[in-house]
SERO-4910 file (N, C-alpha, C, O; in steps of 0.05 Angstrom, whole numbers):
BEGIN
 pado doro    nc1    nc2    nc3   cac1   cac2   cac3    cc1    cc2    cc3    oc1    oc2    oc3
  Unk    A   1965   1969   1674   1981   1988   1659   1981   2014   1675   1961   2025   1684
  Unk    A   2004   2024   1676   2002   2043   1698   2019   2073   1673   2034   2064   1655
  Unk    A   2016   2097   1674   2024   2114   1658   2041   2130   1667   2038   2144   1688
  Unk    A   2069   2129   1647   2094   2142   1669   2095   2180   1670   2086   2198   1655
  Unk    A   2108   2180   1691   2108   2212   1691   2125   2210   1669   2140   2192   1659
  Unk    A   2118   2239   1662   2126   2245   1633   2156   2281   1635   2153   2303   1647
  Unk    A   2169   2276   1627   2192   2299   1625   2203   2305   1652   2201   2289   1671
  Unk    A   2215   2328   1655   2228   2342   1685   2218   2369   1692   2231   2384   1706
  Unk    A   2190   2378   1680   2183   2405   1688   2188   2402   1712   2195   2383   1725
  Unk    A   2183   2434   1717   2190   2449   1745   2158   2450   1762   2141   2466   1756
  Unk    A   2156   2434   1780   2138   2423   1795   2112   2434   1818   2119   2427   1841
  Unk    A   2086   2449   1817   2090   2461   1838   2067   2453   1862   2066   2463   1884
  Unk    A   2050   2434   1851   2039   2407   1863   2040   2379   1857   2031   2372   1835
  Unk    A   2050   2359   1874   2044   2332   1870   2013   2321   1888   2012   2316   1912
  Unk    A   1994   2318   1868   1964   2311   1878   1965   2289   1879   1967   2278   1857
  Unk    A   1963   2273   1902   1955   2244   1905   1925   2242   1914   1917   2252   1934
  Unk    A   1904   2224   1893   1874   2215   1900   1876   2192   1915   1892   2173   1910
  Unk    A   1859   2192   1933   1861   2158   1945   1829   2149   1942   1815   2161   1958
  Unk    A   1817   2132   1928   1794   2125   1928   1782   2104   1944   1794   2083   1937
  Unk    A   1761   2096   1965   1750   2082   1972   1737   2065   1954   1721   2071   1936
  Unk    A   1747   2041   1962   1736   2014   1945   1728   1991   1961   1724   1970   1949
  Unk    A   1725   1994   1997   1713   1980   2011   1696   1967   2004   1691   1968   1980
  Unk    A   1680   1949   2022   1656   1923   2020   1629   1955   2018   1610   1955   2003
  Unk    A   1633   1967   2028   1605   1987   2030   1596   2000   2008   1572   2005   2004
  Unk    A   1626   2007   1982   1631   2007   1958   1611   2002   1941   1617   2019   1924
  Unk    A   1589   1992   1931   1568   1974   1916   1582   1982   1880   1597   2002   1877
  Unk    A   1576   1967   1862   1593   1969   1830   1575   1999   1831   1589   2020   1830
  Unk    A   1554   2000   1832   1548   2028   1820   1560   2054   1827   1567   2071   1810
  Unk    A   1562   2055   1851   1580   2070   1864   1604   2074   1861   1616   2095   1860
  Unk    A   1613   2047   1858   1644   2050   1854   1639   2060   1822   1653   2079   1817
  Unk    A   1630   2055   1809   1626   2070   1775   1628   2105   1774   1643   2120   1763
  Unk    A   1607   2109   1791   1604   2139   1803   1635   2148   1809   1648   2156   1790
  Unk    A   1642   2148   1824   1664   2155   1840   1682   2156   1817   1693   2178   1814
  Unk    A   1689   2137   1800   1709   2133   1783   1704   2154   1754   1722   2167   1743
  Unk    A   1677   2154   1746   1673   2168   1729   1666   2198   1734   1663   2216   1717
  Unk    A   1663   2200   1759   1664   2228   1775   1687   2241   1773   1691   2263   1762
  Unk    A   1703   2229   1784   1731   2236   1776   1744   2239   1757   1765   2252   1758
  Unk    A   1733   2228   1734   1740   2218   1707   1735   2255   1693   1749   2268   1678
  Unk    A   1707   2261   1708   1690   2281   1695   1710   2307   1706   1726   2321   1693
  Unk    A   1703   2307   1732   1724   2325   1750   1740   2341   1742   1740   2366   1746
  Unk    A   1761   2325   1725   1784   2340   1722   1783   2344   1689   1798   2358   1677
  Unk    A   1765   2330   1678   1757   2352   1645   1739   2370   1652   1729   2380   1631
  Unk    A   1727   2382   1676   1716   2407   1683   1733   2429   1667   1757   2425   1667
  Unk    A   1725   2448   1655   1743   2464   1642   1759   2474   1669   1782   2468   1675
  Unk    A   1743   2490   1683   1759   2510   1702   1782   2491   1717   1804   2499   1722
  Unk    A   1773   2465   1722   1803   2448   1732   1825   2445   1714   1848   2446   1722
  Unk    A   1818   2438   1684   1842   2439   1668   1853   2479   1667   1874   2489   1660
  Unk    A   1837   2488   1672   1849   2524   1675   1867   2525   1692   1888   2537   1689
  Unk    A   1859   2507   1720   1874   2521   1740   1898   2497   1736   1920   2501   1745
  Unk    A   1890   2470   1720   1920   2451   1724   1939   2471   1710   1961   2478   1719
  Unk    A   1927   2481   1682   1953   2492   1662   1956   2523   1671   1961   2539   1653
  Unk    A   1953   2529   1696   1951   2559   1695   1972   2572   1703   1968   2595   1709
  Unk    A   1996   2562   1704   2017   2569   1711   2047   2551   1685   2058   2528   1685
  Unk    A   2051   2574   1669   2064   2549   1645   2094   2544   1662   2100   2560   1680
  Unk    A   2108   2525   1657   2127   2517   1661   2127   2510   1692   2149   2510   1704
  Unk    A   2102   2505   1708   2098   2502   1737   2073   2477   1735   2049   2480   1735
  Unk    A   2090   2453   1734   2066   2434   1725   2054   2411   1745   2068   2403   1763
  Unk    A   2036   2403   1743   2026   2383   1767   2025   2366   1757   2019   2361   1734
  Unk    A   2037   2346   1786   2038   2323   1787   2017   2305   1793   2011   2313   1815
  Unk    A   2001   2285   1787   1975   2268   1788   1985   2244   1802   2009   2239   1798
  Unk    A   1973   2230   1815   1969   2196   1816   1947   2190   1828   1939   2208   1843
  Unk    A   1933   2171   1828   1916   2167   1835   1915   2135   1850   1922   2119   1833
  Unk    A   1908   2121   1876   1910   2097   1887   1884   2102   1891   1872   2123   1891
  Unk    A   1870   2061   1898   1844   2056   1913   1858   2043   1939   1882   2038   1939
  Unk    A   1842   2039   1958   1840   2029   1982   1827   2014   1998   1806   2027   1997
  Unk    A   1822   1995   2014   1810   1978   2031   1821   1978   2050   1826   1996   2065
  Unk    A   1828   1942   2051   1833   1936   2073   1863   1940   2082   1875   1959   2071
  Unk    A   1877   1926   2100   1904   1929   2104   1914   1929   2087   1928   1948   2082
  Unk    A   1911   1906   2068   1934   1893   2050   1928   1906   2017   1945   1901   2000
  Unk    A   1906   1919   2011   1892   1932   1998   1891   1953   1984   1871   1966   1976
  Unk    A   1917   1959   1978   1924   1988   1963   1934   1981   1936   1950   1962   1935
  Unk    A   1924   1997   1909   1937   1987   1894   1934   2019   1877   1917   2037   1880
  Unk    A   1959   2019   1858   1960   2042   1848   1947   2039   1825   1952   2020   1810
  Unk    A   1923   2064   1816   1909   2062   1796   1913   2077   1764   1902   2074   1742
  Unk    A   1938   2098   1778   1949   2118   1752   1977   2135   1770   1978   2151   1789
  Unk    A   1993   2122   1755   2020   2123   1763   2022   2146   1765   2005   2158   1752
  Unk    A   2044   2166   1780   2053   2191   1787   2057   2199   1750   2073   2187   1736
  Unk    A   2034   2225   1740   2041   2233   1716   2044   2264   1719   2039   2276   1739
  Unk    A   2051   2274   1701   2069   2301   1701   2039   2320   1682   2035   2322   1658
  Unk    A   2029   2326   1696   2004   2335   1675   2017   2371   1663   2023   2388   1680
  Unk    A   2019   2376   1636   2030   2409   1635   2010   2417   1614   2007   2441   1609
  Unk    A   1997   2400   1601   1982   2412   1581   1956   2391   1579   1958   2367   1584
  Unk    A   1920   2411   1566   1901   2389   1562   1902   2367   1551   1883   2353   1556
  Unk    A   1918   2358   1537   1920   2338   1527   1928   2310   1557   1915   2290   1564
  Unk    A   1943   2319   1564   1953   2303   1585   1935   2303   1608   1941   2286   1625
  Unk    A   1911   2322   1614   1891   2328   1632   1874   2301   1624   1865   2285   1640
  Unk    A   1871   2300   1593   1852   2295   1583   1862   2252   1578   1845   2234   1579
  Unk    A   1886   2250   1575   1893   2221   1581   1897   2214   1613   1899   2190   1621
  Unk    A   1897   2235   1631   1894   2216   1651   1860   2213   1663   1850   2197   1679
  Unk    A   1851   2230   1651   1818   2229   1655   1813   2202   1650   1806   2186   1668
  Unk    A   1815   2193   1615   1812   2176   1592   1819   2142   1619   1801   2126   1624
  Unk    A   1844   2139   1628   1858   2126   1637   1834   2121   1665   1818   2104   1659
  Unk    A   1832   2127   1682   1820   2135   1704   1792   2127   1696   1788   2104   1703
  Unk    A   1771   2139   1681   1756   2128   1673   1744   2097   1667   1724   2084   1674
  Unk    A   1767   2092   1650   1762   2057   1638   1781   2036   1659   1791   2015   1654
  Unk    A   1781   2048   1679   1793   2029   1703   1771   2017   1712   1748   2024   1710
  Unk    A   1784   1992   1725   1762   1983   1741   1778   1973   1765   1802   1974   1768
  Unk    A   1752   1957   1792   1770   1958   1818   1774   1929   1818   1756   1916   1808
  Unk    A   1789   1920   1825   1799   1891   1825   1787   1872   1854   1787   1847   1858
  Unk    A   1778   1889   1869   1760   1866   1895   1737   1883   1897   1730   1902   1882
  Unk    A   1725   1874   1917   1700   1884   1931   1689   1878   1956   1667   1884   1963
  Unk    A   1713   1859   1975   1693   1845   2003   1713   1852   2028   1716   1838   2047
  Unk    A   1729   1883   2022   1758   1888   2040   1737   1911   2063   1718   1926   2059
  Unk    A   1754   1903   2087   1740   1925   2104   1755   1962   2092   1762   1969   2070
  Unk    A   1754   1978   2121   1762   2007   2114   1788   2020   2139   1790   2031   2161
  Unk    A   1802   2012   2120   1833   2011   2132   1852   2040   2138   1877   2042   2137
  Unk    A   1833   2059   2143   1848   2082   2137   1885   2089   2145   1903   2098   2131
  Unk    A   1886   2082   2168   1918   2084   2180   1933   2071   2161   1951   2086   2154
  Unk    A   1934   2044   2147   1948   2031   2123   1945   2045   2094   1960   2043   2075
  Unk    A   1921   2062   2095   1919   2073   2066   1943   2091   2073   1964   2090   2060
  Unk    A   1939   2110   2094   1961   2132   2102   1982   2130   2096   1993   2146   2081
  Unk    A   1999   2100   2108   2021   2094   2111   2027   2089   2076   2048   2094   2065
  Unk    A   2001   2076   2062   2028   2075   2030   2019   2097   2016   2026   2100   1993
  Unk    A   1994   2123   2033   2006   2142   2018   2037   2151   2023   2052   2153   2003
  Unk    A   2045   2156   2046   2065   2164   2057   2085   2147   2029   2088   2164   2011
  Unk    A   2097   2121   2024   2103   2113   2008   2101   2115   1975   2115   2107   1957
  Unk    A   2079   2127   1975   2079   2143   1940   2092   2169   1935   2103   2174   1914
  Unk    A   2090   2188   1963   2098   2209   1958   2133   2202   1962   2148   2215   1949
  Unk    A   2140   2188   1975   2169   2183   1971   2182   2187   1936   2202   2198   1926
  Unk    A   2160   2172   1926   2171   2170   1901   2159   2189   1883   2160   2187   1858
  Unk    A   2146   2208   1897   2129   2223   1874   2162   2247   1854   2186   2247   1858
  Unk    A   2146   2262   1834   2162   2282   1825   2174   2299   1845   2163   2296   1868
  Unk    A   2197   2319   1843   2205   2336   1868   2173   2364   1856   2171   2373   1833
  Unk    A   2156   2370   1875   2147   2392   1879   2149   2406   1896   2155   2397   1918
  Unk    A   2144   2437   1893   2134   2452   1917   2120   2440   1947   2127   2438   1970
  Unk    A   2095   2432   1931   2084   2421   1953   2063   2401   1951   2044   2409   1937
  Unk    A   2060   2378   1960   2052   2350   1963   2018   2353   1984   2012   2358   2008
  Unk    A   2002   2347   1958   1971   2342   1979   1965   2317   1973   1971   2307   1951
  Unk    A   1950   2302   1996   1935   2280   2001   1900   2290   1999   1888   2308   2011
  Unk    A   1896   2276   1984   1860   2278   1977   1851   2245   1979   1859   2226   1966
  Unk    A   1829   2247   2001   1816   2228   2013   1790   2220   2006   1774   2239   2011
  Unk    A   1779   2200   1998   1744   2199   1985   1742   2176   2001   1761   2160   2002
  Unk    A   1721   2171   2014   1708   2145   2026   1671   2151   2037   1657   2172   2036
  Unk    A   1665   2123   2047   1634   2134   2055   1632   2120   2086   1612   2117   2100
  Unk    A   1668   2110   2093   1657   2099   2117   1675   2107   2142   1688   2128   2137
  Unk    A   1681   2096   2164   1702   2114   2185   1718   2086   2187   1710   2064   2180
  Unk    A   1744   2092   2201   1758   2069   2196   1755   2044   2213   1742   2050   2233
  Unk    A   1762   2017   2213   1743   1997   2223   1771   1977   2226   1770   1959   2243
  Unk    A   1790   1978   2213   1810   1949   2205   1832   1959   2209   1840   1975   2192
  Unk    A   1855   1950   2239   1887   1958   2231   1893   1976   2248   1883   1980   2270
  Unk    A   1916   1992   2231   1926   2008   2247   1905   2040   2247   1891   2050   2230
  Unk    A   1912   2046   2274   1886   2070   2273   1907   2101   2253   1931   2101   2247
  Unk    A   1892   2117   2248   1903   2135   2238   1924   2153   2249   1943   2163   2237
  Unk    A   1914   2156   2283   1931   2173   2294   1958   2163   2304   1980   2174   2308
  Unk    A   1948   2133   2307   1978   2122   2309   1996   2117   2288   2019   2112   2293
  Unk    A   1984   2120   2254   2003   2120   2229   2015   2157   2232   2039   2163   2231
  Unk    A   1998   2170   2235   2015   2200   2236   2033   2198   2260   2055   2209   2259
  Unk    A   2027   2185   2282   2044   2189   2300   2074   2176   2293   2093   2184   2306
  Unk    A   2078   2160   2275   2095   2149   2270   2120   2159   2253   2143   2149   2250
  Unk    A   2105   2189   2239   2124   2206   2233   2114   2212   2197   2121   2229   2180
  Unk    A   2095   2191   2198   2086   2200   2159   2083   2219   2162   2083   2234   2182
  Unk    A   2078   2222   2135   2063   2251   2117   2070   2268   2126   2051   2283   2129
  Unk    A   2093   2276   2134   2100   2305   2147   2100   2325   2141   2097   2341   2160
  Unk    A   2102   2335   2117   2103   2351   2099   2079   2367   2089   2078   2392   2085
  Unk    A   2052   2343   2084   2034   2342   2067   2011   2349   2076   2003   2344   2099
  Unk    A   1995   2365   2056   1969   2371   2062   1942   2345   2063   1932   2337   2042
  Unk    A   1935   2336   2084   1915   2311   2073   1887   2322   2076   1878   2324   2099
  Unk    A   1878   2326   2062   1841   2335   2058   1825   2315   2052   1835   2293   2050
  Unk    A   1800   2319   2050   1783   2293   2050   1757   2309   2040   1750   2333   2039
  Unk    A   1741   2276   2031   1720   2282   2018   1693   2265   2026   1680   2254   2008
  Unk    A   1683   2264   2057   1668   2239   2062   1646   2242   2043   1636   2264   2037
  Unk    A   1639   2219   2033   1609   2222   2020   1591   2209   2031   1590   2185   2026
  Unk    A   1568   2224   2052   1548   2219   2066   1521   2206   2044   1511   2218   2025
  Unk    A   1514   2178   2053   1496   2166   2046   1474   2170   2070   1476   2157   2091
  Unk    A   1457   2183   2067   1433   2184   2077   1421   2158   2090   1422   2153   2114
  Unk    A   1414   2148   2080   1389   2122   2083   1409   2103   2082   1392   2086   2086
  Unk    A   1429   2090   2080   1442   2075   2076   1476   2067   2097   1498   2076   2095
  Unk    A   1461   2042   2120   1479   2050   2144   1491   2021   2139   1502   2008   2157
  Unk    A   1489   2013   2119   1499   1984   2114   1534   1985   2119   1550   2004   2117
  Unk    A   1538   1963   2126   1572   1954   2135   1586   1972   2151   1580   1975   2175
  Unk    A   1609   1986   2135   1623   2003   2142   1615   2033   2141   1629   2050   2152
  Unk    A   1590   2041   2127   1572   2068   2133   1578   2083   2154   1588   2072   2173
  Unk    A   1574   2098   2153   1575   2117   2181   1547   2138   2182   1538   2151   2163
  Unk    A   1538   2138   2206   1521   2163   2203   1529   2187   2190   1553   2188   2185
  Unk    A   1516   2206   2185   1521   2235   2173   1541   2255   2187   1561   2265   2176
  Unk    A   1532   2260   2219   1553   2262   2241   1581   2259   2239   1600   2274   2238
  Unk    A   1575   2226   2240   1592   2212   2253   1616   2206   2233   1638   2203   2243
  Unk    A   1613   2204   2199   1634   2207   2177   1642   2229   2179   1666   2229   2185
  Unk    A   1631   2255   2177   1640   2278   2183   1659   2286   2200   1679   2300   2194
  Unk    A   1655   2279   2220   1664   2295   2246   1696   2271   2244   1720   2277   2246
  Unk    A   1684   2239   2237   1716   2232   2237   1735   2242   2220   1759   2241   2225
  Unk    A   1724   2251   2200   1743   2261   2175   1755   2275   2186   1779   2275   2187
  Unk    A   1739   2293   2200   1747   2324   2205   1770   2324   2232   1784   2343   2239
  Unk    A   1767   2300   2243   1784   2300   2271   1808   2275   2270   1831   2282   2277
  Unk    A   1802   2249   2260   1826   2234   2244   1833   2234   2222   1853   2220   2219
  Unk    A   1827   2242   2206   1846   2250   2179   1855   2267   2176   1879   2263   2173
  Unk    A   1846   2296   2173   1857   2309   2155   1869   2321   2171   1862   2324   2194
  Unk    A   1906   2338   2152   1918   2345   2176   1932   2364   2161   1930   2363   2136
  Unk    A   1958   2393   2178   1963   2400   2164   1945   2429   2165   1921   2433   2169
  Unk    A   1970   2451   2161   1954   2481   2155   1937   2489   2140   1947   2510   2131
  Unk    A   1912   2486   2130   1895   2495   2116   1880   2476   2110   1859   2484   2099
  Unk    A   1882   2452   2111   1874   2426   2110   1842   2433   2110   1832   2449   2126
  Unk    A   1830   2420   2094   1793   2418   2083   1776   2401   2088   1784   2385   2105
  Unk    A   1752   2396   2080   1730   2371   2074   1715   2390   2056   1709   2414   2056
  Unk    A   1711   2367   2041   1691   2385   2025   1665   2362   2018   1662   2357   1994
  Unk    A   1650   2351   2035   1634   2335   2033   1621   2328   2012   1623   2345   1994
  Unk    A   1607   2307   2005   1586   2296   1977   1567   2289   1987   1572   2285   2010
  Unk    A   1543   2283   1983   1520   2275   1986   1514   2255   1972   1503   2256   1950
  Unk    A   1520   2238   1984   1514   2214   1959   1542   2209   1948   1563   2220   1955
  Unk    A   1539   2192   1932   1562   2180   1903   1551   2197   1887   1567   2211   1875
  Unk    A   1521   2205   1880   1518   2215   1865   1528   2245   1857   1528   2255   1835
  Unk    A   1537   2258   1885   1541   2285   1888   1572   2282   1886   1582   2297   1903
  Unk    A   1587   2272   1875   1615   2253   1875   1630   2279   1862   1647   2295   1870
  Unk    A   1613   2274   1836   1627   2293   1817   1637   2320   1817   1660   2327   1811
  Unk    A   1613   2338   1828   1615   2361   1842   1624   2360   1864   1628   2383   1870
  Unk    A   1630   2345   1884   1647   2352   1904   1676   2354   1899   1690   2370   1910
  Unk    A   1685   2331   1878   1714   2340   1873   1719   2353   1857   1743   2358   1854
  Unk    A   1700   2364   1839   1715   2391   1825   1725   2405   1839   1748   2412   1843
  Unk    A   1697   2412   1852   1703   2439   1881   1738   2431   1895   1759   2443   1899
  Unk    A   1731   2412   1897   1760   2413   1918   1783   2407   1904   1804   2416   1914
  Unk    A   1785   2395   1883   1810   2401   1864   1809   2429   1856   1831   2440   1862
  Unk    A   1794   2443   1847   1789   2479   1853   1812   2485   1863   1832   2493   1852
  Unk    A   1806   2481   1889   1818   2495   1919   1840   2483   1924   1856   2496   1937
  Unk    A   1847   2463   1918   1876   2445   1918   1898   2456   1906   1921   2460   1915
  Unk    A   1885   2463   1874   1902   2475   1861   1906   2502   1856   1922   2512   1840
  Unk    A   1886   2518   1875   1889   2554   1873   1897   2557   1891   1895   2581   1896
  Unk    A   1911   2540   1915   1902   2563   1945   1928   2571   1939   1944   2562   1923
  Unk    A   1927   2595   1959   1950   2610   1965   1969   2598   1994   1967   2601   2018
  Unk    A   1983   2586   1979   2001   2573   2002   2004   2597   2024   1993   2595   2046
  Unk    A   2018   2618   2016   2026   2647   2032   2007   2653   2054   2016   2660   2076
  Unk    A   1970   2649   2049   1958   2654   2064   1957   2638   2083   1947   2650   2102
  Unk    A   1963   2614   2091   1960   2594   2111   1974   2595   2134   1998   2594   2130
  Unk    A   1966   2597   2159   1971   2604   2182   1980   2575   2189   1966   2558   2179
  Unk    A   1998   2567   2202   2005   2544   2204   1991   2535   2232   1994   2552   2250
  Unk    A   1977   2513   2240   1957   2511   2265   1934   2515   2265   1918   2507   2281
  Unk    A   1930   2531   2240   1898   2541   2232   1877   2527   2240   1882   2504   2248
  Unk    A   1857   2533   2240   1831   2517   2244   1828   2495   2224   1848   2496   2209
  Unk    A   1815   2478   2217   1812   2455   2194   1783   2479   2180   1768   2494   2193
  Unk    A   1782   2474   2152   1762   2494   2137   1736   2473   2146   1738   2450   2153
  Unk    A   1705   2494   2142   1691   2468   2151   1682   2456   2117   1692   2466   2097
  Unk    A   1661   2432   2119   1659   2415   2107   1632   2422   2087   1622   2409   2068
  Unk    A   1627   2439   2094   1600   2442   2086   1600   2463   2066   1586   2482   2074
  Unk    A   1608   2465   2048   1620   2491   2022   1603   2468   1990   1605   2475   1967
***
């Protein structure tokens, strides 16, 4: 069941989540992540800053990710203008669950059907990509060759690696080594972020923070070419 955008407000972000649901994934984790997010955006100060502009409303959707073939949309492009509507896509998002568990970490293919959601997203201002995973990409097309291809042109893509310490199983990455790819194949774009997690467990609080900053920045201030912000906030 997927939840339709709702009316024709006047638009001034479309937020696309992309969640990692790889083999490195474990159920608990993937629980974390989902109910992190769930929590995230009933943060008061995030429903402040969704409704903080009346008649200027954001757009939500939310997809998981794996392998190539592996994308599936988890909460359809919705029109969020008031808590109530904060508070059903939380509700929605929450009591999801992920449909595999044994897909490698496909990042260049996740790209490419983001690139294909935002086709169809609401018309906004301006279109961000927000990235969560715990591993670097391993399966497919590489990333720089999906941007080279002309996606996401428009869009801000930020990311959120979540560094597992002790845990270098599958698709893992060292501490380094998730970092620094985030920071050098993904994210792209003038002002473009990381705002790292520690753990699944630190899930929650990392994406408040960065839905925060998603939805306050000052477009005006962004130097186009800018440096990438660092990760460690």
């Amino acid at each position: 069941m997927l939840l339709p955008a709702a009316g024709h407000a006047a638009c001034r972000i479309a937020l696309l989540l992309a969640l990692d649901i790889s083999s490195s994934v474990d159920a608990g984790e993937d629980a974390q992540q989902r109910q992190g997010l769930a929590a995230a955006l009933m943060a008061p100060d995030v429903v402040a800053a969704i409704t903080a502009v009346p008649g200027q409303a954001v757009a939500l959707s939310v997809f998981e990710w794996s392998g190539q073939q592996q994308q599936d949309i988890m909460l359809d492009w919705m029109v969020l203008q008031s808590p109530a509507d904060v508070q059903a896509a939380s509700a929605f998002i929450a009591a999801s669950r992920r449909p595999y568990a044994e897909f490698s970490t496909a990042i260049g293919q996740m790209l490419v059907f983001a690139d294909a959601q935002f086709r169809r997203a609401p018309p906004c201002d301006r279109q961000v990509l927000d990235v969560s995973g715990d591993g670097v990409h391993n399966d497919g097309l590489l990333p720089a060759d999906a941007y080279a291809a002309g996606i996401l042109p428009d869009v801000m893509v930020n990311g959120l690696p979540i560094v597992e310490q002790d845990d270098r199983a599958l698709d893992h990455a060292a501490d380094d080594d998730l970092v620094s790819h985030y920071q050098t194949q993904l994210i792209r774009g003038a002002g473009a972020f990381l705002i790292r997690a520690d753990g699944f467990e630190d899930y929650e609080r990392a994406m408040q923070r960065k839905l925060l900053r998603e939805l306050t920045i000052q477009v005006g201030a962004l130097q186009p070419g800018g440096p990438p912000q660092s990760p460690h906030q």
